[in-house]
C-alpha positions as a Markdown table, in Angstrom:
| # | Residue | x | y | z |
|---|---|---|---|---|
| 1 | Unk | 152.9 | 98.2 | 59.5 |
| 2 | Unk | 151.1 | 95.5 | 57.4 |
| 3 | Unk | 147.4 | 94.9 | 57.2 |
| 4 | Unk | 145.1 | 94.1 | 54.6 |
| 5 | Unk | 141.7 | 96.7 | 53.5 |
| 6 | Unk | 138.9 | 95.5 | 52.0 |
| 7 | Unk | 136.5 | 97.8 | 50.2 |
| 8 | Unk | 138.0 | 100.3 | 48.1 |
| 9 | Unk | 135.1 | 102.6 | 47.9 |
| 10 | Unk | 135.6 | 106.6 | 48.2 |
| 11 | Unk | 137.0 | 106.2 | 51.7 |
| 12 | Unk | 138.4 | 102.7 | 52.0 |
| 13 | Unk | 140.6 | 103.8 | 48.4 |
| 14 | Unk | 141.4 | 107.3 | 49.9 |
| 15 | Unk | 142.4 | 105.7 | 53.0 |
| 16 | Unk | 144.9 | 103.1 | 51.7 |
| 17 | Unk | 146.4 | 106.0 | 49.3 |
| 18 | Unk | 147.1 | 107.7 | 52.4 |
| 19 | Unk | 148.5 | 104.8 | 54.0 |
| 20 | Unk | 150.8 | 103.9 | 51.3 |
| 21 | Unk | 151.9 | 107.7 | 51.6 |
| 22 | Unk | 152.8 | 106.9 | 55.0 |
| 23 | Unk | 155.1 | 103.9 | 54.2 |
| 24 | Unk | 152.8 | 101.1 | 55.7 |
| 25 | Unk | 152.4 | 98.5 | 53.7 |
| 26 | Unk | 148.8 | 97.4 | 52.2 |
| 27 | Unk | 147.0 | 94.3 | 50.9 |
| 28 | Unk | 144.0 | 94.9 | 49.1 |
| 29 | Unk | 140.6 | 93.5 | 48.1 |
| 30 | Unk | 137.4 | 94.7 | 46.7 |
| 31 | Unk | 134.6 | 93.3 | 44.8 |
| 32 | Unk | 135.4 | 94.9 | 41.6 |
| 33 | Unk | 138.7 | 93.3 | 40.1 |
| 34 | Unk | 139.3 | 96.8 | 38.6 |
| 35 | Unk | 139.5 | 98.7 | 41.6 |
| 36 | Unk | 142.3 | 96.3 | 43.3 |
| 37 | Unk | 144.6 | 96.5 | 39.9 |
| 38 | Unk | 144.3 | 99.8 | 40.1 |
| 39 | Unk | 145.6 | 99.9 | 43.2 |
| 40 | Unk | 148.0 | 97.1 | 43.2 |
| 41 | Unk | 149.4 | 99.6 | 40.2 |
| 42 | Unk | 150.2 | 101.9 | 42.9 |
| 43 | Unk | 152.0 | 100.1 | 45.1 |
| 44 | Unk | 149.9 | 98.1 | 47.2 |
| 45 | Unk | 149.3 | 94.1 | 47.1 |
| 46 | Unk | 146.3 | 93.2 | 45.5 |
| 47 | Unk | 144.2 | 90.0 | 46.1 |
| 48 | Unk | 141.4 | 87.9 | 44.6 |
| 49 | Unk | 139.3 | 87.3 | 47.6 |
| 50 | Unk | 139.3 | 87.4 | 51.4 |
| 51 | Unk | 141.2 | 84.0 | 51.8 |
| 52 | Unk | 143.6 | 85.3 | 49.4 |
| 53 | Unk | 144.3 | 88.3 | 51.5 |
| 54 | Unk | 144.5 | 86.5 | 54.7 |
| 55 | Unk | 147.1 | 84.3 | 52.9 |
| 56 | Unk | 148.9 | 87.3 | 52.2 |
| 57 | Unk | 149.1 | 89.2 | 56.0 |
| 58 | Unk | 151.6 | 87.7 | 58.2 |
| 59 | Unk | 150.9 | 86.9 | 62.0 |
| 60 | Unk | 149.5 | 88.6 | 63.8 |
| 61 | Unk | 147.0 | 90.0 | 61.1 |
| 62 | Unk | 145.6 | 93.3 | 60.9 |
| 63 | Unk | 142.2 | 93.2 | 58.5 |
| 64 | Unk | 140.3 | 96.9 | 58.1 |
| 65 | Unk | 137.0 | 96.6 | 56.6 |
| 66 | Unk | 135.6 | 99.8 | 55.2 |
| 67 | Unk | 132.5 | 98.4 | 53.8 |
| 68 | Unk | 128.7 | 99.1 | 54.1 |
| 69 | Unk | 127.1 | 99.0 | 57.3 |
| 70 | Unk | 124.6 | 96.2 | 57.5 |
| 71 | Unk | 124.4 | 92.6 | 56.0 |
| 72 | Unk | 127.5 | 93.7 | 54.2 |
| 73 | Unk | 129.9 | 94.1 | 57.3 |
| 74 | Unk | 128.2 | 91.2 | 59.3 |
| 75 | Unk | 128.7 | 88.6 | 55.9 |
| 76 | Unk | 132.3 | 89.2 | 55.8 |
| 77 | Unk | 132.7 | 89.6 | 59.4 |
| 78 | Unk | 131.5 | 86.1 | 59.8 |
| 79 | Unk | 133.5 | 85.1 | 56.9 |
| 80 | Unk | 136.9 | 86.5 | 58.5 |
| 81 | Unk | 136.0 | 85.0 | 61.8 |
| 82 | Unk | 136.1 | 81.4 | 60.5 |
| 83 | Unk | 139.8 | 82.2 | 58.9 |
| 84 | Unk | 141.4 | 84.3 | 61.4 |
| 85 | Unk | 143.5 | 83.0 | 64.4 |
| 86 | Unk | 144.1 | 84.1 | 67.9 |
| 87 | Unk | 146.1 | 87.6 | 68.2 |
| 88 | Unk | 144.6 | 88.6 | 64.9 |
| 89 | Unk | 143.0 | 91.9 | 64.8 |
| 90 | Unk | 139.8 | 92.9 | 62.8 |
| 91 | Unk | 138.6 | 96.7 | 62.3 |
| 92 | Unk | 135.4 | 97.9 | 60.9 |
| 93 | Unk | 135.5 | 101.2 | 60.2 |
| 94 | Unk | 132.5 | 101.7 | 58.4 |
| 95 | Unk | 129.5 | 103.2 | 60.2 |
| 96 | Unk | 128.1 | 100.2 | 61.9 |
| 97 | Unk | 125.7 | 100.2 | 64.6 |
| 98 | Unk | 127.7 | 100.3 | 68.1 |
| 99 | Unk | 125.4 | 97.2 | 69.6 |
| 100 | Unk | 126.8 | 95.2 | 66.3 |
| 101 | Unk | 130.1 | 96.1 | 67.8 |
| 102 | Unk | 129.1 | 94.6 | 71.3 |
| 103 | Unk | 127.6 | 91.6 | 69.8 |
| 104 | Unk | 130.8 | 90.9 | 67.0 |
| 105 | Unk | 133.1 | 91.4 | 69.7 |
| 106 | Unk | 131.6 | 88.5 | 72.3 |
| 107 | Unk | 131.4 | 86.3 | 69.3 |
| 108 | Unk | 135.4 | 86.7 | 68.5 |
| 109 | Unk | 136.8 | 86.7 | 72.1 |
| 110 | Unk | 136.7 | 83.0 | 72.8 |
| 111 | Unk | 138.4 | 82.6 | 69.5 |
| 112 | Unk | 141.1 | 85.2 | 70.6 |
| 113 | Unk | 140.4 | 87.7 | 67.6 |
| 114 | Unk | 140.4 | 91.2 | 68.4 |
| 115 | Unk | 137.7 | 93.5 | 67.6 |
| 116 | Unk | 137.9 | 97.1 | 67.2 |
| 117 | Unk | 135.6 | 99.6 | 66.3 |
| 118 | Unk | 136.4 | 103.0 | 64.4 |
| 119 | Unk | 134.3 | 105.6 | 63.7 |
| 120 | Unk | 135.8 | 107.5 | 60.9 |
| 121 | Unk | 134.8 | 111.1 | 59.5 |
| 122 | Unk | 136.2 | 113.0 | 57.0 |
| 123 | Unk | 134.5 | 111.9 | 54.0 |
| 124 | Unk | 136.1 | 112.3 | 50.4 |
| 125 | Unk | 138.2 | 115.1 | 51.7 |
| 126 | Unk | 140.0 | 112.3 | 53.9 |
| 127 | Unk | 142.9 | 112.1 | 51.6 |
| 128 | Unk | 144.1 | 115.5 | 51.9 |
| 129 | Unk | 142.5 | 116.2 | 55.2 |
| 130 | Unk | 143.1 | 113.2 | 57.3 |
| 131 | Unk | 140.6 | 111.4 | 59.5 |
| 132 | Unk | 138.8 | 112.1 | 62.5 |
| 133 | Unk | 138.4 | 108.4 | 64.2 |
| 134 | Unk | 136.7 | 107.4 | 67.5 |
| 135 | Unk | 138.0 | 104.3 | 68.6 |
| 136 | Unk | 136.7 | 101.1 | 70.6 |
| 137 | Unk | 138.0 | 97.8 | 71.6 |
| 138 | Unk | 140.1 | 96.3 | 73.9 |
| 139 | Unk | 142.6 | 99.2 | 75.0 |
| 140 | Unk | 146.2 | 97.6 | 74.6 |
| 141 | Unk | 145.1 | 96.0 | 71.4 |
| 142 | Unk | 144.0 | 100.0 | 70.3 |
| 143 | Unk | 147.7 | 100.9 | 71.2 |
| 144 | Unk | 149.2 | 98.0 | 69.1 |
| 145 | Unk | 147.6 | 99.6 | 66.2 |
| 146 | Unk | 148.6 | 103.2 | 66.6 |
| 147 | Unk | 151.0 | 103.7 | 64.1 |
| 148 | Unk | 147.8 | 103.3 | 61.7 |
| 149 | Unk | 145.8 | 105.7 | 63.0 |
| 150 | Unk | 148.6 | 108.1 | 63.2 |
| 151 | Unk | 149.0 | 108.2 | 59.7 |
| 152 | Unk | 145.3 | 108.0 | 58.8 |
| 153 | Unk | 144.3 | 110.8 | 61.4 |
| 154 | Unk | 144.8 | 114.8 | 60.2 |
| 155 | Unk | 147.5 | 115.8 | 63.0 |
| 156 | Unk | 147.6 | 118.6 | 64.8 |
| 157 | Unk | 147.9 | 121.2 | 61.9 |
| 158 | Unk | 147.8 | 125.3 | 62.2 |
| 159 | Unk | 144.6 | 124.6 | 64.6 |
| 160 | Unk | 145.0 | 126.8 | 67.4 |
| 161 | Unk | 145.6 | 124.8 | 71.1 |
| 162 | Unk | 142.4 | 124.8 | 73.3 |
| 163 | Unk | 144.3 | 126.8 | 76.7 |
| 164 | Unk | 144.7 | 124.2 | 79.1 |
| 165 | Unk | 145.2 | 121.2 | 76.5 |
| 166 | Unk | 149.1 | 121.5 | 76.8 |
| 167 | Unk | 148.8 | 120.0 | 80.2 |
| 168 | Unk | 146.4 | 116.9 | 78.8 |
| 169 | Unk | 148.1 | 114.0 | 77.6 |
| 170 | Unk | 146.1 | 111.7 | 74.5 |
| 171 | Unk | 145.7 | 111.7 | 71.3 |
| 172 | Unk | 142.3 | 113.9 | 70.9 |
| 173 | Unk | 144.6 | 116.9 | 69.4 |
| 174 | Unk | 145.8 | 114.8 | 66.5 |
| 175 | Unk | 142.5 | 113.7 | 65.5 |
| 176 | Unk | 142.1 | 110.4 | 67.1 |
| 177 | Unk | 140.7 | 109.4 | 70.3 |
| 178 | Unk | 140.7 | 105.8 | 72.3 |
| 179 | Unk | 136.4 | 106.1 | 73.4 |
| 180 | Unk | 136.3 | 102.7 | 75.7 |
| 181 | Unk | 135.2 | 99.3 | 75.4 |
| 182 | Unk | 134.1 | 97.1 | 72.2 |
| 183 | Unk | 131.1 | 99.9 | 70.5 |
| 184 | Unk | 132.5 | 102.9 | 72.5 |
| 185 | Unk | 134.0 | 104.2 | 69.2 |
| 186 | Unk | 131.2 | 103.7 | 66.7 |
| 187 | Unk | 129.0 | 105.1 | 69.7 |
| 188 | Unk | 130.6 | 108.2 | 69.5 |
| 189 | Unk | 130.4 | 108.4 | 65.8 |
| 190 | Unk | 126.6 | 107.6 | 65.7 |
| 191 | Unk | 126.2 | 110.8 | 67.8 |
| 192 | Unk | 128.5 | 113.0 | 65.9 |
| 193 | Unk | 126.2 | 112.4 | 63.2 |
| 194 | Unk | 123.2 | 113.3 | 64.7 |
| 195 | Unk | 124.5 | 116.3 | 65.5 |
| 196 | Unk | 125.4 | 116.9 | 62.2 |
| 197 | Unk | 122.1 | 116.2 | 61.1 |
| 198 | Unk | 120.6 | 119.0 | 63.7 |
| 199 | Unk | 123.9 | 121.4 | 62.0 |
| 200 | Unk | 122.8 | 120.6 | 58.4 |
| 201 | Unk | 119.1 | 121.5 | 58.8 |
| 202 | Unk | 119.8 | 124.7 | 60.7 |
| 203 | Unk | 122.0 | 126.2 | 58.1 |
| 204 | Unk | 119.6 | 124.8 | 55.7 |
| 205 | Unk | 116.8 | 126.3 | 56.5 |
| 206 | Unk | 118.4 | 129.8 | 57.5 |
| 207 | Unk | 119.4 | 130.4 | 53.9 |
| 208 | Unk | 115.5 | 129.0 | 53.0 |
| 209 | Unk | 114.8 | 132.4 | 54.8 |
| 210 | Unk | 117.5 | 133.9 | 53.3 |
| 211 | Unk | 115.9 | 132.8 | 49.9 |
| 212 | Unk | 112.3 | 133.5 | 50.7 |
| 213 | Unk | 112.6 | 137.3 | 51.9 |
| 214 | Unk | 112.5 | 138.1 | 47.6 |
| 215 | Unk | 109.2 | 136.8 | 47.9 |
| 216 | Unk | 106.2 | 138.2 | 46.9 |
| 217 | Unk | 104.6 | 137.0 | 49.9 |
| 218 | Unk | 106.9 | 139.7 | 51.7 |
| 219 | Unk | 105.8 | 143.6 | 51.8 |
| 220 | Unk | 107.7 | 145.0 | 49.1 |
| 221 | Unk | 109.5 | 147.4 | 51.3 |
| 222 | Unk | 111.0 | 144.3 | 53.4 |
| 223 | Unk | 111.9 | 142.3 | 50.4 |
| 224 | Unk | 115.9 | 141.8 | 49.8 |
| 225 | Unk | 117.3 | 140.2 | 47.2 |
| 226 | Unk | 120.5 | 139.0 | 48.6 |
| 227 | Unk | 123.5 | 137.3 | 47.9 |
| 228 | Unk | 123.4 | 133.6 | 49.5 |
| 229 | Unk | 127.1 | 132.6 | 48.2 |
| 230 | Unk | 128.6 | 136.0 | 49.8 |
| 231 | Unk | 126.5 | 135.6 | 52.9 |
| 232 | Unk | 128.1 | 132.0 | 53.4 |
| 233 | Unk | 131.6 | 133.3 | 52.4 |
| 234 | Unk | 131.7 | 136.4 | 55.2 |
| 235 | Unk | 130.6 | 133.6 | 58.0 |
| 236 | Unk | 133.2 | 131.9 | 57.5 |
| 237 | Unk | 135.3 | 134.9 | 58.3 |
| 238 | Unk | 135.3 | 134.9 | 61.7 |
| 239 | Unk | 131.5 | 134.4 | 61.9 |
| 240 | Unk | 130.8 | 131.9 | 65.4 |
| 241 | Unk | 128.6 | 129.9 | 63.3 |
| 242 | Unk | 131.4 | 129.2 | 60.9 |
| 243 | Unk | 132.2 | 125.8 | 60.6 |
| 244 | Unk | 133.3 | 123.2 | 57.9 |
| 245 | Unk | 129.9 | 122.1 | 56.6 |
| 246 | Unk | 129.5 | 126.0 | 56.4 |
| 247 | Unk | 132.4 | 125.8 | 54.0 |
| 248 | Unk | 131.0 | 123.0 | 51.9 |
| 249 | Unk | 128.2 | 125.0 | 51.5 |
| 250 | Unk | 129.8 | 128.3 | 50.2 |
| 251 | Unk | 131.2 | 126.4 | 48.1 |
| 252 | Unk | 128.2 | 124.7 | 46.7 |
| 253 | Unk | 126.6 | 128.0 | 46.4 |
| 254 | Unk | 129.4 | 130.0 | 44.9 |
| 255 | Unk | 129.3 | 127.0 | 41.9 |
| 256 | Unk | 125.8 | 127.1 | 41.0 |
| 257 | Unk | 123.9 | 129.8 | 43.3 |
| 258 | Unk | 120.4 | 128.4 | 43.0 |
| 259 | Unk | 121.2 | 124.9 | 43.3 |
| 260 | Unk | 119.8 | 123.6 | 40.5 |
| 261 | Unk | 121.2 | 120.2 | 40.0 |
| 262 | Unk | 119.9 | 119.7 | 43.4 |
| 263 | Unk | 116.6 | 117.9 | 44.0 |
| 264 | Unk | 115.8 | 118.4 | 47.8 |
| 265 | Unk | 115.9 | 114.2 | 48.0 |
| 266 | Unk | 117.9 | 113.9 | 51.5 |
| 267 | Unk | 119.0 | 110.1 | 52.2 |
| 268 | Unk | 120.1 | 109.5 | 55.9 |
| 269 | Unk | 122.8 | 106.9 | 56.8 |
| 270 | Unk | 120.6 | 105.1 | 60.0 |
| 271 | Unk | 122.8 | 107.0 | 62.2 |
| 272 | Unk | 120.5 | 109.5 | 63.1 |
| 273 | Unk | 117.7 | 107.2 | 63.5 |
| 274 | Unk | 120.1 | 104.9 | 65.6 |
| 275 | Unk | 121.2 | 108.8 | 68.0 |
| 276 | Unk | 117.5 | 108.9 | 68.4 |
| 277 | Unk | 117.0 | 105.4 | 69.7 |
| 278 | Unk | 119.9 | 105.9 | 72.1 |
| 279 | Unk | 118.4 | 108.7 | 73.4 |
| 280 | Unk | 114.9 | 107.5 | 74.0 |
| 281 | Unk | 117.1 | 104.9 | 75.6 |
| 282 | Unk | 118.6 | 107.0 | 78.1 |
| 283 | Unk | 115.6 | 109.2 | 78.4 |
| 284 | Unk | 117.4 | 112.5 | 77.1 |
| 285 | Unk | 115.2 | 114.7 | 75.3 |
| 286 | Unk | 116.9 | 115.6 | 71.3 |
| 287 | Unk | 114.1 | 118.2 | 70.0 |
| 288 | Unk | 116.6 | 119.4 | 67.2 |
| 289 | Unk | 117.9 | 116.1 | 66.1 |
| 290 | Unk | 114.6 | 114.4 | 66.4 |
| 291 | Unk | 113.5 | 117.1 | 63.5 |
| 292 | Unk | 116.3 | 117.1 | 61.6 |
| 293 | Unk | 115.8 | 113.4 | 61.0 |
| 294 | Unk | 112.2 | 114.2 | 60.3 |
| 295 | Unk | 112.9 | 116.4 | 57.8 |
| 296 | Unk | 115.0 | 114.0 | 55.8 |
| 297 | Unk | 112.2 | 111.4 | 55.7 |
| 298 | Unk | 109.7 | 114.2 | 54.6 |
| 299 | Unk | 111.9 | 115.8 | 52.0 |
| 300 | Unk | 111.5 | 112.0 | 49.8 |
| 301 | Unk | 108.1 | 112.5 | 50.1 |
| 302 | Unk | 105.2 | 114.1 | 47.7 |
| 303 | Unk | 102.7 | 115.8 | 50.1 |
| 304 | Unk | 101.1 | 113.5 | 52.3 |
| 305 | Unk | 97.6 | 111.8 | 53.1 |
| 306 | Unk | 98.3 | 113.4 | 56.3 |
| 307 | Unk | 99.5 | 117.2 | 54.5 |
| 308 | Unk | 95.9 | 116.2 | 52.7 |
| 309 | Unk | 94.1 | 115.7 | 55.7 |
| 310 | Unk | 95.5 | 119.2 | 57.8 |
| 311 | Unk | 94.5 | 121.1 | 54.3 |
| 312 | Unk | 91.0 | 119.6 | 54.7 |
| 313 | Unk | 90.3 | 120.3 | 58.2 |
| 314 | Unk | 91.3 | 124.0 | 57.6 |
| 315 | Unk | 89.3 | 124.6 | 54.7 |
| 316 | Unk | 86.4 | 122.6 | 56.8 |
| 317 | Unk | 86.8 | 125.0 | 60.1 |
| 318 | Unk | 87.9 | 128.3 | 58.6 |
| 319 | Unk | 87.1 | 128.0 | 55.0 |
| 320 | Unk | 90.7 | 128.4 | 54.2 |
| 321 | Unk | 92.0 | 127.2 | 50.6 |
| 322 | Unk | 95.4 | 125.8 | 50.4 |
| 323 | Unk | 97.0 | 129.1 | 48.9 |
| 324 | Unk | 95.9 | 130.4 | 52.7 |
| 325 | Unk | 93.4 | 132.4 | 51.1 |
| 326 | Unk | 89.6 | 132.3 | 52.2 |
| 327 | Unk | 87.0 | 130.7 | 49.7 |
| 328 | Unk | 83.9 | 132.9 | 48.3 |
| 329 | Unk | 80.9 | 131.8 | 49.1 |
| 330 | Unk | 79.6 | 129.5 | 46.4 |
């Protein structure tokens, strides 16, 4: 198939490399000149601007944005809208908020442009990997398009069949799934993230145990100095909590075992914010992710007025200093 990719970040450029690989064929555009050449240099069509791309797809026209979330996607959303025609389709798959999704979606429909939303995951390893998408939009419009996310999507691999999935028709076993309506898809993502928020911060601060047991703090005949980098390798061995962030994180550990280069700075994407607005929504109580989130907003932080005032009140009550030890009398 033929469609046109703006953004060639780390995903967007992975994603058209992998499309290329597929045999589809791919007009590009990006914000830096350099990045389309580079890619025009390996076989895809580059362009000079989003009229020049449109210029370049033929009816009906297949447009993926994989830009960032925000005023971003909505500028060149609403660009796209006032050059596209009826029975052209237009794909965000960045990680825009699913309401965006609802709201995009009205605004094309008397126009006759399709809107789709894709959640994608799979990060820089997409290339090699493949992506996981969650999909929404209009359902036959989804199935027009499936060629792309067949190539895009990781395929069933060595991954062993769930028992009972052989009798289950769908798409879920190669690593794509149609979720519903217009923001069913990035709906689906938003969660996924949150989740992986609450996945991060357990394993996180299980090896911060891990770490801490050398302490001094510890009675010297409980102390262990232990190996974090061959703890992480044996769970992935057959381990239940094994899991691909658990191999990311041998991995980071087996290259530098005390992290060094690392600050503890932890940025969230405003998924996990938006999986805890849904769920207040809905009334549906999220203790982990709720912290998890918190945790990420407190590790850009010095200590607090509010660390300040707790420190106060417990030297005030129990004439504790902030090592935990109690004051002499003066």
């Amino acid at each position: 198939m033929k469609l046109g990719m703006v953004g060639l970040g780390r995903m967007g450029g992975n994603m058209v490399r992998r499309l290329l690989k597929g045999g589809h064929e791919v007009v590009v555009t990006d914000q830096a000149a350099e990045n389309v050449k580079q890619f025009a240099d390996h076989g895809a069509i580059g362009s000079t601007s989003l009229t020049d791309l449109v210029s370049r797809l033929g009816k009906p026209r297949i447009i993926w944005l994989m830009i960032p979330a925000g005023d971003p996607t909505e500028q060149t959303v609403q660009a796209l809208s006032q050059q596209l025609q009826a029975g052209d389709i237009l794909i965000d798959g960045g990680n825009s908020y699913f309401k965006d999704d609802v709201r995009r979606s009205a605004q094309m429909k008397p126009k006759g442009i399709h809107y789709v939303d894709v959640g994608t995951s799979g990060g820089v390893w997409g290339l090699e990997r493949g992506y996981c998408m969650m999909i929404g939009g209009p359902q036959e419009v989804v199935q027009q398009l499936d060629p792309i996310f067949k190539t895009l999507a990781p395929g069933r691999g060595d991954i062993p069949r769930t028992p009972g999935r052989e009798k289950k028709p769908g798409t879920a076993e190669d690593g794509y799934i149609y979720c519903g309506a217009s923001g069913a898809g990035h709906f689906v993502k938003m969660v996924h993230n949150g989740i992986e928020y609450g996945m991060m911060q357990s394993y996180a601060e299980g090896f911060d145990i891990f770490k801490n047991v050398a302490s001094k703090d510890v009675p010297e005949e409980r102390r262990y100095n232990l190996n974090l980098a061959d703890i992480a390798e044996v769970w992935r061995r057959g381990s239940v909590v094994s899991s691909w962030l658990l191999d990311l994180t041998a991995m980071a550990l087996m290259e530098n075992p005390t992290l060094s280069q690392y600050t503890g700075f932890v940025q969230d994407s405003g998924e996990g914010r938006w999986t805890i607005e849904a769920a207040i929504e809905e009334a549906v109580p999220v203790d982990v992710l709720s912290a998890a989130l918190f945790t990420r907003f407190r590790s850009r932080q010095e200590h607090t007025f509010a660390e300040k005032i707790l420190s106060a009140m417990r030297d005030k009550f129990g004439g504790h200093g902030e090592a935990g030890t109690l004051k002499k009398p003066a």
